[in-house]
Each structure stands twice: as structure tokens, then as C-alpha cells.
N, C-alpha and C positions, 0 to 999 in steps of 0.2 A: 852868171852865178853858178856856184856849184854845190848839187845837193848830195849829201850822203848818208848812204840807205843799207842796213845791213837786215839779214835774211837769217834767219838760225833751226833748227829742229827746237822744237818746242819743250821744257822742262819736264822731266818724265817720261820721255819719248825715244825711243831705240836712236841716236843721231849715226847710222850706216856708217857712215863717210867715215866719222872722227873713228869712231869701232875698228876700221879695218887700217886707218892707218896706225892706229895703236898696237894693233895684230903686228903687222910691220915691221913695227917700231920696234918692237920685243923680241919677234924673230931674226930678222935680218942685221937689226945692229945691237941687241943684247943689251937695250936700255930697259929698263924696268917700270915705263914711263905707267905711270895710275888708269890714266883718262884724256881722251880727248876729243875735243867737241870744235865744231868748225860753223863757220858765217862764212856766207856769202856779202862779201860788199861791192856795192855799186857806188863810182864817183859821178852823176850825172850833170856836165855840163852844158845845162840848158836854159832858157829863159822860163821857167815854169812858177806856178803861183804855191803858196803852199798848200793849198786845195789841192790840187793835181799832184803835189807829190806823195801828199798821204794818199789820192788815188791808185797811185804809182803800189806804193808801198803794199797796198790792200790788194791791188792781182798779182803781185811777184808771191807774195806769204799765202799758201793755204791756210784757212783758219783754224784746220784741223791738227795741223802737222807742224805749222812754222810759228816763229814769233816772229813780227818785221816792223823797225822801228826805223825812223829821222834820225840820223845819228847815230847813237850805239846802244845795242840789245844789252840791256843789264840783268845776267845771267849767273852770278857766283865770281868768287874767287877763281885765280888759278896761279900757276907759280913761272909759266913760258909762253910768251904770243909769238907766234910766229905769221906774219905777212907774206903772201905771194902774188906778187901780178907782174904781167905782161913788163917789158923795157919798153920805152920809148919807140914807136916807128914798128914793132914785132904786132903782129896783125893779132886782134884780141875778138875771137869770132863770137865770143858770149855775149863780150858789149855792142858789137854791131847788132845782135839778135835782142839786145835789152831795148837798144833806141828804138828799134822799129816795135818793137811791143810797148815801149812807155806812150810813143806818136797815137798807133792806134788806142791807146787807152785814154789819152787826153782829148782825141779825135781830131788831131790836126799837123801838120808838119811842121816841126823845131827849128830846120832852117840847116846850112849846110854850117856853122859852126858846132852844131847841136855836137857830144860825145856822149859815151859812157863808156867808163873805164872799170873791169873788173877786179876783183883781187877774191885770193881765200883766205881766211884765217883760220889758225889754226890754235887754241887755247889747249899746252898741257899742265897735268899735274904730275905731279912725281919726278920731276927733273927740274934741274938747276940750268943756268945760260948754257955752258960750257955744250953741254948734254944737247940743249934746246939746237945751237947753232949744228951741232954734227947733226940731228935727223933733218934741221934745212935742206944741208947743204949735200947729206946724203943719201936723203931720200924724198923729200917732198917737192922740190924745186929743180930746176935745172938754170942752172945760172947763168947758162948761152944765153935764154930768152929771156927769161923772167929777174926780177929784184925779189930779192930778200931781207926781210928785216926780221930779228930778232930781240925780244925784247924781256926785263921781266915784269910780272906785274908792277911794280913800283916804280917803273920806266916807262909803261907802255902809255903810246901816242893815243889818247880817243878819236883824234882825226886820220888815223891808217886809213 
């Protein structure tokens, strides 16, 4: 089975990350992009109960700082999703460090099919597709290793 689990800076809360690549965004490629605010998703392919994933959910998200839900953090509008994770076979060292923190948190071993598979998101405002696929593909991803998907809100997948 596979659960998915997204991680966010909390509403009202400085989210660093989406900030500097905004910074970025405006600098470097001269988009005028609003705002952007970023998740953490984890795809956990593991035999887990759903007890243990909300466990899961609850040491990945500080309570102070994150919001972290089963599925997807519902957070606002936006008008550009943009997805990034690992290809196939390219070594995804955050998910190797997720499993073994999700193991010790359930307190037992998943078993050698167990995965997690990482990705970022990235939600903006102020830009259209067109806009969304250039800072992809020119600055937030590198498309040697990782997949990119681009989306707009009225497209976008809840299961990324």
C-alpha cells in the first residue's frame, strides 16, 4: 500500500524555502512570480496501519511550525504547481532517511520492499503555465535526475 503524506510551513508563518526561491525567481529569470510556498511529500510504500501513519505524520510536522496531513495540506489557492522528485533508479537520500525514521517511529522493521519516495512542491502565484514550466525547468529542478511536472491549479493532480 502506498501512503501520502505532505509536510508544509504553517499558514502565517515565514515558509524560508518558497521565499528564497521567489527571491530567485524574480532575480535571475525576471518573472514577477507573487509568492511561493513549498511541501514536502512523501510517497510511503509500506504495509502500515492508519494509526501509524498519522504517527508518522505527527514526528515529520513540528507542531509549531508545519502543518502535515494524509493526503493533501489544504492551504489556499494558487495559480502554478510545480512537482519535483527523484527519476526512477537516481538515489533519493531524504527517502532513505524518511524510512528509517518512519521504522523507528512505528518501532519495528517494514521489511526489505518497504520505500519512500520523496518529492517538493512547489505552489505559485502570479504566473501562468508558460511562466510556471520556465522556472522548472530553469531553476528549480534539474532534469538529468529528477521528473518534473507542471501543472495549473485547475489541472493539478491531489495524488503528486
Amino acid at each position: 500500500m502506498i501512503h501520502r503524506i505532505e509536510i508544509t510551513t504553517r499558514q502565517g508563518l515565514k515558509d524560508a524555502r518558497g521565499e528564497h526561491a521567489a527571491r530567485k525567481v524574480r532575480g535571475f529569470l525576471g518573472i514577477p512570480v507573487t509568492s511561493v510556498r513549498t511541501r514536502d511529500v512523501y510517497h510511503i510504500e509500506a504495509d502500515l496501519s492508519p494509526k501509524e501513519v498519522e504517527r508518522v505524520v505527527n514526528e515529520f510536522a513540528d507542531p509549531v511550525l508545519h502543518a502535515g496531513a494524509i493526503g493533501q495540506v489544504e492551504d489556499g489557492p494558487f495559480d502554478v504547481g510545480i512537482r519535483v522528485a527523484f527519476k526512477p533508479g537516481v538515489a533519493d537520500p531524504v527517502g532513505k532517511s524518511a524510512l528509517v525514521a518512519i521504522q523507528d517511529t512505528v518501532g519495528r522493521r517494514l521489511g526489505d520492499e518497504a520505500a519512500v519516495y520523496t518529492s517538493v512542491m512547489y505552489l505559485l502565484d502570479g504566473v501562468d503555465h508558460d511562466q510556471g514550466e520556465r522556472i522548472a525547468f530553469e531553476l528549480l529542478a534539474n532534469p538529468v535526475i529528477q521528473n518534473v511536472t507542471v501543472a495549473t491549479s485547475g489541472t493539478f493532480p491531489s495524488a503528486w
